[in-house]
LORORO-316132 format. One record per residue (C-alpha): x, y, z. Coordinates in steps of 0.2 Angstrom, whole numbers, padded with zeros to 4 digits, always signed. Each point is the difference from the previous one (the first is absolute). Example, Ala and Ser with C-alpha at 12.3 -4.5 7.8 and 13.67 -1.06 7.14 Angstrom:
+0062-0022+0039/+0006+0017-0003/
END
This chain:
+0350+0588+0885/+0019+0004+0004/+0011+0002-0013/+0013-0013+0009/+0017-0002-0007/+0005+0015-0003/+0014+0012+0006/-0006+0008+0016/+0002+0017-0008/-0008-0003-0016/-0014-0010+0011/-0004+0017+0009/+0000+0012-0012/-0013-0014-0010/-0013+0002+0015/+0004+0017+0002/-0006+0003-0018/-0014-0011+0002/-0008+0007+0015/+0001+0020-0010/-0008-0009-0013/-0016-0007+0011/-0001+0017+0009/+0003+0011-0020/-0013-0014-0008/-0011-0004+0014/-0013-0011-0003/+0004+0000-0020/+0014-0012+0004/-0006-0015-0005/+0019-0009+0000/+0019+0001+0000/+0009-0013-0006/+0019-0006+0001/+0007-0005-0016/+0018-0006-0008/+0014-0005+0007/-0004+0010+0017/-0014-0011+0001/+0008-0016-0001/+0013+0005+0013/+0016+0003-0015/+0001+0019+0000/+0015+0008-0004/+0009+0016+0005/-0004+0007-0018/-0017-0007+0001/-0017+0008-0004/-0014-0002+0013/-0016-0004-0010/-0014+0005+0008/-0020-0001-0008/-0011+0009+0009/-0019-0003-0006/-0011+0013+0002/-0019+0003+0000/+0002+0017-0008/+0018+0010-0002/-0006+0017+0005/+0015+0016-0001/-0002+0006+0019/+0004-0016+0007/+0015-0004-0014/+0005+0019+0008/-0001-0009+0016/+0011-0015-0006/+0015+0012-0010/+0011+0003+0016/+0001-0018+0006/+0001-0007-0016/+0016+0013-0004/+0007-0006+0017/+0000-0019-0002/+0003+0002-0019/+0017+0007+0005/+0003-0012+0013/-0005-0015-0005/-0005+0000-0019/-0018-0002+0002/-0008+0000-0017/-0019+0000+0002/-0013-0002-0011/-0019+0006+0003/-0013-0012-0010/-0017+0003+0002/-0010-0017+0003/-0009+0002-0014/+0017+0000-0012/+0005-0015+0007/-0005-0013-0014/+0005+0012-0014/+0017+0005+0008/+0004-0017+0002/-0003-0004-0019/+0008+0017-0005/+0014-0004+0010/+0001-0019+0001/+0019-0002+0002/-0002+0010+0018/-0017-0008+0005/+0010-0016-0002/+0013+0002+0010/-0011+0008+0013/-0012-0016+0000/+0016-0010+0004/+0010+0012+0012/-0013+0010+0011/-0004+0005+0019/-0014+0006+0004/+0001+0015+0013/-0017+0005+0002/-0016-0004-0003/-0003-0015-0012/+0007-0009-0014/-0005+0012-0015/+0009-0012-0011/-0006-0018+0008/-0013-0003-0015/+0009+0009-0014/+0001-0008-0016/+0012+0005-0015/-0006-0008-0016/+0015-0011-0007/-0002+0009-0016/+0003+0015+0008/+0017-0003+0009/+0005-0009-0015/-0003+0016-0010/+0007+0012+0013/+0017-0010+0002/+0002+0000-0019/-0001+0018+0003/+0010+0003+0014/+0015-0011-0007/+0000+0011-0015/-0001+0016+0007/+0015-0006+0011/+0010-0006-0014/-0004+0015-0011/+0008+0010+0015/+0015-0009+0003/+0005+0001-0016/-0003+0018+0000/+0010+0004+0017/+0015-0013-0008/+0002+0011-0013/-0001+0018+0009/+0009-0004+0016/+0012-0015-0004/+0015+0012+0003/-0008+0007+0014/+0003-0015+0013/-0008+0007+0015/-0015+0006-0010/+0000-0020-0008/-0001-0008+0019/-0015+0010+0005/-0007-0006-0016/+0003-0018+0006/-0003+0004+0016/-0018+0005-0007/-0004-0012-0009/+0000-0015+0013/-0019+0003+0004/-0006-0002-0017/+0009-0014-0005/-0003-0010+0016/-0018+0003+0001/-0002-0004-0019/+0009-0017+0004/-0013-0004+0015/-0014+0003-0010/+0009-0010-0016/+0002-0013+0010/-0017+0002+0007/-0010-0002-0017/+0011-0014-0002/-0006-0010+0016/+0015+0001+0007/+0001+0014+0013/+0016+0004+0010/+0000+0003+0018/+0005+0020-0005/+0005+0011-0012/+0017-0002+0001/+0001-0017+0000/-0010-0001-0016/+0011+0012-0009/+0014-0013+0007/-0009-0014-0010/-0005+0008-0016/+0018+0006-0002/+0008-0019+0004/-0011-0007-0011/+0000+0011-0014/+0020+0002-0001/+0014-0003+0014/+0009+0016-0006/-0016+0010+0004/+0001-0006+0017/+0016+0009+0002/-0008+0019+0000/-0011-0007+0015/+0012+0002+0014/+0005+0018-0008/-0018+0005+0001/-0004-0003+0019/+0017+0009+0001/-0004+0016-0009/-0019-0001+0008/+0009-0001+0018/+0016+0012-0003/-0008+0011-0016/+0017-0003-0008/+0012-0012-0006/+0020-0004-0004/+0005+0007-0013/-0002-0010-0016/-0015-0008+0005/-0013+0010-0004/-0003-0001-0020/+0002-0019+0000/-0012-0001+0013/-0013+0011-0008/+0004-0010-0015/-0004-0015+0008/-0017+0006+0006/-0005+0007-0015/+0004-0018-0008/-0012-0008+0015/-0013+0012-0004/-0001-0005-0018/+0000-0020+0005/-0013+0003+0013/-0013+0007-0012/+0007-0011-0014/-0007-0012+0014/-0018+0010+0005/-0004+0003-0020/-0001-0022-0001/-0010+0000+0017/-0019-0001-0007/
END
């Protein structure tokens, strides 16, 4: 299947990649899969390209085969692979619900079939994994404020970073909830108005920093402030969730 609505560039080096990964793999490709925001057509200059490819048996002389292309569309297009064995599937998905979820939502298949069409996570599962993940991103936060908040360059890559976290946690929040959003982004959007107005404020600051990996002065501590605050209030909100 074509990737489709993605920059020309970015679209070639994709099958470029995915045709050196059928000749290194062989017949042990079983599938490669588009996920995130290049799969739903939103990618940004400073955007990884997530790819799973699912393979039969991950063997070193053809990952030897695969090095050179993957170096070259890595450096030119932020490809970030990952090679799951089928049989790893299920358990990845539970070890790693967070991902899994945001793949079930936002995924292209490229080849072969649908290695995700009949996965299941268990509810209990995601609701145990986002506790974890919100902690683990507040626990940081709090950390980087405290070494880096004179250091405002080093705070916006901070912020900058901590986009994918927060939004993936808010699709899934709202998720368990039964109330999906239509992305990521969106959710992180409706969490934050919700929970307080003043959150909200640190949103346009973080698709700033994720798009320019900097801010204006005087804008960076407030806004890491401002997510740490949502971080707490979103597992506040997954910790009630039964």
């Amino acid at each position: 299947m074509s990737p489709g609505n993605l920059p020309a560039t970015v679209e070639r080096l994709l099958g470029d990649f995915l045709e050196a990964a059928k000749a290194a793999f062989g017949e042990d490709l079983c599938s490669a899969v588009l996920y995130g925001s290049a799969a739903e057509g939103r990618l940004r200059a400073t955007s990884d390209v997530n790819v799973v490819l699912v393979l039969e048996r991950f063997e070193p002389a053809a990952a030897d085969r695969l090095r050179e292309p993957l170096r070259v569309a890595q450096a030119a297009a932020r490809l970030s692979p990952m090679f799951l064995l089928a049989s790893e599937v299920q358990d990845a998905a539970e070890a790693f619900a967070g991902k899994f979820s945001d793949i079930l939502r936002r995924r292209r298949v490229l080849f072969g079939p649908d290695p995700f069409a009949s996965l299941a996570i268990p509810r209990a599962t995601a609701l145990v994994r986002l506790r974890q993940v919100l902690l683990n991103q507040t626990l940081r936060l709090r950390a980087f404020y405290v070494e880096r908040s004179l250091r405002e360059e080093q705070l916006a890559l901070v912020v900058a970073d901590a986009a994918a976290p927060l939004r993936s946690s808010a699709a899934l929040l709202l998720e368990l909830a039964g109330r999906p959003a239509a992305s990521p982004r969106e959710a992180l959007e409706a969490v934050a108005a919700e929970e307080d107005p003043d959150l909200r404020e640190a949103l346009p600051r973080l698709s700033e920093a994720r798009t320019n990996r900097r801010l204006p002065p005087g804008t960076a501590g407030p806004t890491l402030f401002r997510l740490l605050r949502l971080a707490e209030r979103m597992r506040a909100r997954a910790m009630a969730l039964r």
